[in-house]
C-alpha positions in Angstrom: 70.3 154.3 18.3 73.5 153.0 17.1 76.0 155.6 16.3 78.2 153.6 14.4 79.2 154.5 11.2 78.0 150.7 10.0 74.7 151.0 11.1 73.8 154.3 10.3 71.9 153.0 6.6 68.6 151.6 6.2 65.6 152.9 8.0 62.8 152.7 5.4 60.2 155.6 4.8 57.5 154.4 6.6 59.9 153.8 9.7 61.5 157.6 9.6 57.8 158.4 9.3 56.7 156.2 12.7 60.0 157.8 14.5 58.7 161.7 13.8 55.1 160.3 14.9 56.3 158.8 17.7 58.0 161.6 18.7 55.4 164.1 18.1 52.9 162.0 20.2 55.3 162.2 23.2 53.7 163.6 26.2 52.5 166.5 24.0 49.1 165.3 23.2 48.5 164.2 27.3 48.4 168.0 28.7 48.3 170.0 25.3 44.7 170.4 24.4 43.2 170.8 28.1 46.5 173.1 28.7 45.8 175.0 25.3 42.3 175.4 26.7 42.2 176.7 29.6 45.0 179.3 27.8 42.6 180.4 24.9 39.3 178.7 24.9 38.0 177.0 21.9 40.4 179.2 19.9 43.0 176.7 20.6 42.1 174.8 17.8 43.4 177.9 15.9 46.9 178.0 18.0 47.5 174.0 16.6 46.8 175.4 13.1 48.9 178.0 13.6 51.6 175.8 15.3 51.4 173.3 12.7 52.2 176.0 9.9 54.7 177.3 11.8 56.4 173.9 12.2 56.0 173.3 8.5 57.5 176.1 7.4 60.7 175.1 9.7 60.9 171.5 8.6 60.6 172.3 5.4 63.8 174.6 5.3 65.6 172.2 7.4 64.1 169.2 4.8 66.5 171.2 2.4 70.0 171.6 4.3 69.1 167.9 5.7 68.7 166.3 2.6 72.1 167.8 1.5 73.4 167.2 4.5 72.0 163.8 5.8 74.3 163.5 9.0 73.5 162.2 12.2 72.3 164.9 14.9 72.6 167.2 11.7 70.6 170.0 13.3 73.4 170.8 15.6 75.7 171.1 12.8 74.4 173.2 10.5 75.7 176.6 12.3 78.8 175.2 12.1 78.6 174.5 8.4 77.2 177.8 7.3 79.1 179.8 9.8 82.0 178.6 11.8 83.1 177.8 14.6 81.5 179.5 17.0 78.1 180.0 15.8 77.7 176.2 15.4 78.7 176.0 19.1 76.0 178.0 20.0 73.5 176.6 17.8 74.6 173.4 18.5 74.3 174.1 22.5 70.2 175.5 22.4 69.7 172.4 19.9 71.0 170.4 22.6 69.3 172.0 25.1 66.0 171.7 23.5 66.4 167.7 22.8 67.9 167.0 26.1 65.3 168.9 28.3 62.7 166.3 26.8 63.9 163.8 29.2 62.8 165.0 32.0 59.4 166.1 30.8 58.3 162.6 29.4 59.0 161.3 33.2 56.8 164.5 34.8 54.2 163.4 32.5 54.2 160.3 33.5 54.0 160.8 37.2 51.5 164.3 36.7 49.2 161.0 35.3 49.9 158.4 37.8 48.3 160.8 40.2 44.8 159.9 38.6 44.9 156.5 40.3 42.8 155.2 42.7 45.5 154.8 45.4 46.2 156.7 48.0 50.0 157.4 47.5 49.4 158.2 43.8 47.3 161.2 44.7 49.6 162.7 46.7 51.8 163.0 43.7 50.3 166.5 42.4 49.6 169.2 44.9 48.2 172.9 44.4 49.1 172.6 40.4 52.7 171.0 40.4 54.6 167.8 41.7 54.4 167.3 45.6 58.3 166.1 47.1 57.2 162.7 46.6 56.0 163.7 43.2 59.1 165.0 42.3 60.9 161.6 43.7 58.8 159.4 41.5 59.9 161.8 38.4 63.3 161.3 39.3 63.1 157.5 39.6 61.0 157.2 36.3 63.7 159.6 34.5 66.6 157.2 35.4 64.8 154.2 34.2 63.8 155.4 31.4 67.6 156.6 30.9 68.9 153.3 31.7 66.6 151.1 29.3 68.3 152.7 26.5 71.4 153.0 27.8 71.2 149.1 28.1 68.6 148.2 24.9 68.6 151.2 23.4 69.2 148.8 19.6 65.7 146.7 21.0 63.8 149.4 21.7 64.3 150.9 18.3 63.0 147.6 17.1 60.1 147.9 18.8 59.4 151.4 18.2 57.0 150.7 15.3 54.7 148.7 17.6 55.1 151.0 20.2 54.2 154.0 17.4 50.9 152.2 16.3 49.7 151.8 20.0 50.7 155.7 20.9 48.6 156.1 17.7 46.0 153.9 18.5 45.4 155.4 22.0 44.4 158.9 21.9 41.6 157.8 18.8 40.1 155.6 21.1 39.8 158.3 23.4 38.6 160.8 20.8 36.3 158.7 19.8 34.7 157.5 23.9 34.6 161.3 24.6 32.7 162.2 21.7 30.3 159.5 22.2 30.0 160.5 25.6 28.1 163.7 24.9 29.4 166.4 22.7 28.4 169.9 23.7 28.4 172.3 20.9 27.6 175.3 23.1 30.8 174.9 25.0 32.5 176.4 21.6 30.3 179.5 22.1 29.6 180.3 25.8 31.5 180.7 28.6 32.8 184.3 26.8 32.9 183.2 23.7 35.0 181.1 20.9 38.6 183.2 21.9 37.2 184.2 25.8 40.9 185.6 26.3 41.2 187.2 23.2 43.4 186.3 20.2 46.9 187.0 22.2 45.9 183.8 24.1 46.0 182.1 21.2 49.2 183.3 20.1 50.3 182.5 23.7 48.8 179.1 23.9 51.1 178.2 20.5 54.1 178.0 22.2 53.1 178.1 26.3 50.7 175.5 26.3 52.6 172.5 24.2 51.4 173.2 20.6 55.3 173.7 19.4 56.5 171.2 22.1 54.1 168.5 20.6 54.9 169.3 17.4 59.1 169.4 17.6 58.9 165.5 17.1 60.0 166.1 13.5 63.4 166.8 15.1 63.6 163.3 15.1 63.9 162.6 11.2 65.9 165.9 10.9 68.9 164.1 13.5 68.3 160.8 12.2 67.3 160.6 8.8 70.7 160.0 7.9 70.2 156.4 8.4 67.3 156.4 5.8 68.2 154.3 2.8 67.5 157.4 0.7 67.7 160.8 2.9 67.1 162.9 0.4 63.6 161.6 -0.4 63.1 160.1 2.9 62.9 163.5 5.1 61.2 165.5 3.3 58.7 163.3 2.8 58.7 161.6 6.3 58.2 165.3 7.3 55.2 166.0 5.9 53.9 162.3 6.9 54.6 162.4 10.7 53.6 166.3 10.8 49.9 166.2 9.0 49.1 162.8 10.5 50.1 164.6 13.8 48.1 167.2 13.1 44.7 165.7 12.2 45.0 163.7 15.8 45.7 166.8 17.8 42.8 168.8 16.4 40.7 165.7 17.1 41.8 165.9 20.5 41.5 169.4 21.1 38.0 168.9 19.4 37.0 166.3 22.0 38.0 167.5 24.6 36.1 171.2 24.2 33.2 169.1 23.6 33.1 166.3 26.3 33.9 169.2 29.0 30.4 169.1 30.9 28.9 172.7 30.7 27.9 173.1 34.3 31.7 172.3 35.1 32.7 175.1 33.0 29.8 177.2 34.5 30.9 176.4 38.2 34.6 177.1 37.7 34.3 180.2 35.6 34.8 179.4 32.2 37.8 177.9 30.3 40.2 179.5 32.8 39.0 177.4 35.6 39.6 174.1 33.7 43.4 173.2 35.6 42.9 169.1 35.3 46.3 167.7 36.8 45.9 164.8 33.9 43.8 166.8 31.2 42.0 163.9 29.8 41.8 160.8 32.9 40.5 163.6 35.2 37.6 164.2 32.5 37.1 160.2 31.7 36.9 160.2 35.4 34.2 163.1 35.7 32.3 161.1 32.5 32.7 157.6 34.5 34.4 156.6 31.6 36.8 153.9 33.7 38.1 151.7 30.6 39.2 155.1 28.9 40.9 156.2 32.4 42.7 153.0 32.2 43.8 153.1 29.2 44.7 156.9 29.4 47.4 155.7 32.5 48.2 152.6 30.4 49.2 155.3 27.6 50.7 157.9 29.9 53.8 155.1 30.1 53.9 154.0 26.6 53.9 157.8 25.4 56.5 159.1 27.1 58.8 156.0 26.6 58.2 155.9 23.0 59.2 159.4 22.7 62.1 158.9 24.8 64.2 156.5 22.4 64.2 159.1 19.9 65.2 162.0 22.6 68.2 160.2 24.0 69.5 159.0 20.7 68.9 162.9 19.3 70.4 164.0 22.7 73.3 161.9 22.2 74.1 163.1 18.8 73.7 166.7 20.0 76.2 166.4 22.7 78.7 164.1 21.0 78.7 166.8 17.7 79.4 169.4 20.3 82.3 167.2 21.6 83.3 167.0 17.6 83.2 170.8 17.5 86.3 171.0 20.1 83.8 173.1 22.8 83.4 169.8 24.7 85.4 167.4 26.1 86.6 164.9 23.5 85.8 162.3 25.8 81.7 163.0 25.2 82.0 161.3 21.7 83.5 158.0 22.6 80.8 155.2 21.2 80.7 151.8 23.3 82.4 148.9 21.4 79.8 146.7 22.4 76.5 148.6 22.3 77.2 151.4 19.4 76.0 154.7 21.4 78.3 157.5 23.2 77.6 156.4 26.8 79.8 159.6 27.9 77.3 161.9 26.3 74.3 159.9 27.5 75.6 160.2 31.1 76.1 164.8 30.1 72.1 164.1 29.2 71.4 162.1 32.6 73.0 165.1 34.6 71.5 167.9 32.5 68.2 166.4 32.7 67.8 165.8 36.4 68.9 169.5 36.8 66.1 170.5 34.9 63.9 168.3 37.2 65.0 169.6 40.7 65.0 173.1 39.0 62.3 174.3 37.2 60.5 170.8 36.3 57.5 171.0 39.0 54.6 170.6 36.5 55.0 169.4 32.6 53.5 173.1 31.9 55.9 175.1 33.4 58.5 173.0 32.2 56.8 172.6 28.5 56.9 176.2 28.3 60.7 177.2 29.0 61.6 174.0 26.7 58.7 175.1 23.9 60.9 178.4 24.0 64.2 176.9 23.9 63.4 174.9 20.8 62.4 177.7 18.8 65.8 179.2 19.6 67.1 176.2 18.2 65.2 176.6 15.1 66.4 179.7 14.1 69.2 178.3 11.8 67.6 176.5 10.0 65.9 179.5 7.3 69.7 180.9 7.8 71.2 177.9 6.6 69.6 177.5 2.9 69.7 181.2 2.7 73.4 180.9 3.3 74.2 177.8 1.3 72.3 179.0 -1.5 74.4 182.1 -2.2 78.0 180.0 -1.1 77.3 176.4 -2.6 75.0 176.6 -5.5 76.5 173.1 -6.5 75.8 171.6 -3.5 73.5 168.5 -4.5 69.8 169.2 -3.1 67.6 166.3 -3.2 65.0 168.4 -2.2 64.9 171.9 -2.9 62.6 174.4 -0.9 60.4 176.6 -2.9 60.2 180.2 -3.1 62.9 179.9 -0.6 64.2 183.9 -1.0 60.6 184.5 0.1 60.0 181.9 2.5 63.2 181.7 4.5 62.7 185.4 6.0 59.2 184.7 6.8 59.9 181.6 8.6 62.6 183.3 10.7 60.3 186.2 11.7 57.5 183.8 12.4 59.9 182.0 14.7 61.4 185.1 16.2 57.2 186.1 16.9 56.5 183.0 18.3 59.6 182.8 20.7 58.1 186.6 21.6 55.1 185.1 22.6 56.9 182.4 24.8 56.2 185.1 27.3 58.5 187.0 29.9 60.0 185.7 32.0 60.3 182.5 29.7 61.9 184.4 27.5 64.8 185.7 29.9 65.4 182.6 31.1 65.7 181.1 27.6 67.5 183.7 26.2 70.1 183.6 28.9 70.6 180.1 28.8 71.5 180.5 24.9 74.0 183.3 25.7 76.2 181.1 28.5 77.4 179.3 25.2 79.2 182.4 23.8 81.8 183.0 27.0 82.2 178.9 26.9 83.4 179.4 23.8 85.8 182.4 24.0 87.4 180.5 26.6 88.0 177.6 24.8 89.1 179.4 21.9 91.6 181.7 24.1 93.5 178.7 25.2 93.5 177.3 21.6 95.5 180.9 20.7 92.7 181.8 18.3 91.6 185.5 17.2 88.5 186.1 19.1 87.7 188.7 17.2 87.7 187.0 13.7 86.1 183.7 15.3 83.2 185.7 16.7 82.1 187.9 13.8 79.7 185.6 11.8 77.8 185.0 15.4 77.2 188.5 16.9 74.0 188.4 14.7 72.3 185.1 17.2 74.0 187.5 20.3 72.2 190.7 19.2 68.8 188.8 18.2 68.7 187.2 21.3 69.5 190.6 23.5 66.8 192.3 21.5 64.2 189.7 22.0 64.9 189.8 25.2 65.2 193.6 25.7 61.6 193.7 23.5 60.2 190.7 25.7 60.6 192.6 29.0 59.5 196.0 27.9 56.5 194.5 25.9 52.9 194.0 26.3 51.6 192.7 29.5 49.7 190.3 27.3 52.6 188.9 26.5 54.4 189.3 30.5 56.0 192.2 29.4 56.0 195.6 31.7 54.0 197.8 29.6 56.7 200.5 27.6 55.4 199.0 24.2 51.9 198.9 23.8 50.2 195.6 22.0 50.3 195.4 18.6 53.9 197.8 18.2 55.9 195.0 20.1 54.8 192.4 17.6 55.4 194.5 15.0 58.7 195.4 16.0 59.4 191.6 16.6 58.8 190.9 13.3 60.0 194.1 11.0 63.2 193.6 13.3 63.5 190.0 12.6 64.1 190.4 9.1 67.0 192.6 9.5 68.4 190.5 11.7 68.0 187.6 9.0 69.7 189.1 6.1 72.6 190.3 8.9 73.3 186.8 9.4 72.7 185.6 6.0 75.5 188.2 5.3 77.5 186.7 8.2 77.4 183.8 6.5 78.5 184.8 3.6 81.2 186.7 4.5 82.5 183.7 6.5 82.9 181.8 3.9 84.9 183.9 2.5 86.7 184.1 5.6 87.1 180.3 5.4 85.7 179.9 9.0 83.4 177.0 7.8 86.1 174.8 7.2 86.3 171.6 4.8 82.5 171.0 3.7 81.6 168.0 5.6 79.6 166.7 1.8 81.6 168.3 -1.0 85.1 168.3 0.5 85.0 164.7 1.1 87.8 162.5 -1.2 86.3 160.9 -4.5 86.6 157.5 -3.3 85.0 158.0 0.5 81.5 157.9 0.7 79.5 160.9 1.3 77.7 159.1 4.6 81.4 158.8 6.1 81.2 162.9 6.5 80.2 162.7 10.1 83.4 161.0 11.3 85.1 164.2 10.2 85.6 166.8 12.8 84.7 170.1 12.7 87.5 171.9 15.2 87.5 175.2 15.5 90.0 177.6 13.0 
């Protein structure tokens, strides 16, 4: 996308809408129903109920601070505009993590699918579960083309991304529709131990481990870039609300389908829903139905998925890094925009690295990988609740196109739903997301110790996110082994203290908020602040440095 402050105006409704839905049908809707069902049985379709509320409930408090706030990669900003400095550096840095990780997923999908062709080569892609050597060189090569079309066309492929949209759409209905007609087995949803066969902490589980949340974090998109809708404050919410319930109605089909077209002496032979590991969830059972046109266009699909998706994750990836860059954390450099082609190719190339790191790391199946990111997005959703709560008590003139209802009530229920459902992320998942978070918040005492700044007053509105994240941690390991943990805290007290605890933790940072404001730590208001005769849209080219 073009990152110019002269092109940042115009996106209708209906093509904010088509950017959150192609987004959300990323390589989410590949793995996430076979994934979410060998995870919790036909009790999955509860987990994309339960993801889709939970989703809702988080778009629709950042719908609020977004509309007032339409900026460009807006959801890394927000910390920064409700509580300094450093807390918008570290919220910033897991929103940037959780966009930039997408990258290398889309490519793994990809490749995780190719290994369902007839060739020779293409099979030995996948082996025992994950990507073989050469699996994980064909994920490497699809990751830099993918990189380098937008780096090159990025400003054509957003042109084309309504086309692409409709056929992303158009796919996985055709193959709804050719597994139901297949043969739809109604006893698979009650045999085979049952409609939840691993109990209902599976299906907690499957919500954010098996790709419900990662399919579902598409409405990032209109968050970051709804600030070139013609009218934000109408446009996200209601592109929101478009791209999420049309996402949901084609994930339940899909989850539907697939339960249904699963042959019962497969599930028989391999020991129930557990046993059902397909390497490419739904060309392995096409293939098993001899269903070769739906195989084919399965593979056909498992390109123009991911590379949909990926022309709203680089753009949002870009805007994340080069708002860090804005923030004074990164290098100045990271924010520089090409002349010629109107994107921050320094930021793009932070991406590239960060992305094939991921790969060579922890990026040997999309699930294992799906499951750290799934994790690391909910982290990044945290703010969001915080924000209006914030905003509400220190801006009450602050013009709200859209305002969120019942939002005293609903704001502290969101964050202790996200707070559970990072809980059920599962240890070590947890650990490894949590720590990740927390290398943000010695990065930024360091750059504020050369810039002569008092730590100590910088740091108070953010030891709130560093306690939260230590205790959900701290809870994660000692919790249920339903839930990895090691047993101290038996199941059912751990979630309870997740969420009891969560609430605290909320009106804490609420409070942090406040008092920062006070402080002054927020800075000029990147809306209200602005001078009479600039427009409000120019508040992006302002930079927030720290105090």
């Amino acid at each position: 996308m073009d990152m110019s402050a002269g092109n940042r105006k115009g996106l209708s409704l209906f093509a904010l809408i088509m950017i959150g839905l192609g987004s959300i049908f990323g390589s989410g809707w590949l793995f996430g129903a076979g994934t979410a069902a060998s995870v919790a049985g036909p009790a999955a379709i509860i987990a994309w109920v339960i993801g889709a509320v939970f989703i809702g409930m988080i778009a629709m408090s950042y719908a609020e601070v977004g509309a007032a706030y339409p900026l460009p990669g807006s959801m890394a900003r927000f910390g920064a505009i409700s509580h300094g400095p450093v807390l918008g550096f570290m919220t910033g840095w897991a929103c940037w993590i959780a966009i930039a990780a997408l990258i290398p997923i889309e490519s793994i999908a990809s490749t995780q699918y190719m290994a369902s062709w007839n060739f020779g080569w293409a099979k030995g892609l996948v082996e025992n579960g994950g990507l073989s050597t050469t699996g994980m060189g064909m994920a490497f090569v699809l990751t830099v083309v993918l990189w380098l079309t937008c780096y090159w066309s990025v400003a054509l492929l957003a042109k084309a991304n309504n086309a692409l949209t409709l056929v992303k759409f158009a796919i996985p209905v055709l193959a709804v529709v050719a597994l139901i007609a297949s043969g739809f087995h109604t006893s698979n949803f009650t045999d085979h131990g049952g409609f939840a066969p691993n109990g209902w902490t599976a299906v907690m589980t499957a919500v954010t481990t098996s790709g419900v949340v990662f399919a579902f974090n598409g409405f990032q998109a209109v968050v970051n870039l709804g600030g070139a809708a013609k009218n934000p404050g109408r446009a996200i919410p209601l592109a929101l609300v478009g791209a999420l319930s049309l996402g949901l109605v084609i994930y339940l089909a899909l989850q539907v389908a697939f339960l249904g077209a699963v042959p019962p002496e497969r599930l028989a032979a391999n020991g129930g829903w557990a046993g059902i590991n397909f390497a490419s969830p739904f060309a392995d059972l096409a293939k098993i139905l001899m269903l070769h046109w739906v195989v084919m266009m399965l593979q056909f699909g498992a390109f123009i998925s991911p590379s949909g998706a990926n022309i709203g994750n680089v753009s949002s990836a870009s805007y994340m890094a080069a708002n860090l860059a804005e923030s004074g954390f990164f290098p100045k450099k990271i924010r520089e925009v090409h002349p010629k082609y109107g994107n921050a190719r320094p930021a793009m190339w932070l991406n590239l690295v960060f992305a094939l790191v991921l790969l060579f790391t922890v990026g040997h199946s999309w699930e294992a990988l799906s499951a750290v990111v799934s994790a690391a997005m909910v982290v990044s959703y945290l703010i969001g609740p915080i924000a209006v709560g914030v905003f509400r008590e220190t801006k009450p003139e602050l013009p709200r196109p859209f305002r969120l209802p019942a939002a005293r009530i609903l704001c502290p229920v969101t964050f202790a739903f996200a707070a559970c459902a990072l809980y059920w992320s599962k240890w070590p998942d947890t650990g490894k997301v949590v720590g990740l978070t927390l290398v943000a918040a010695p990065i930024a005492a360091i750059v504020l110790k050369r810039k002569g700044a008092d730590l100590r007053e910088q740091f108070a509105p953010a030891w709130w996110l560093i306690g939260f994240l230590l205790w959900l941690g701290t809870l994660s390991a000692l919790g249920s082994p339903e839930f990895g943990g090691h047993g101290v805290i038996p199941g059912g007290v751990d979630i309870a203290l997740v969420a009891v605890s969560a609430l605290g933790f909320y009106f804490w940072a609420v409070r942090s908020g406040i008092r920062a404001h006070m402080a002054g730590l927020p800075g000029p208001d990147p809306v209200m602040d602005l001078p009479a005769e600039v427009p409000a849209q120019a508040a992006d080219e302002r930079e927030l440095t720290p105090a």
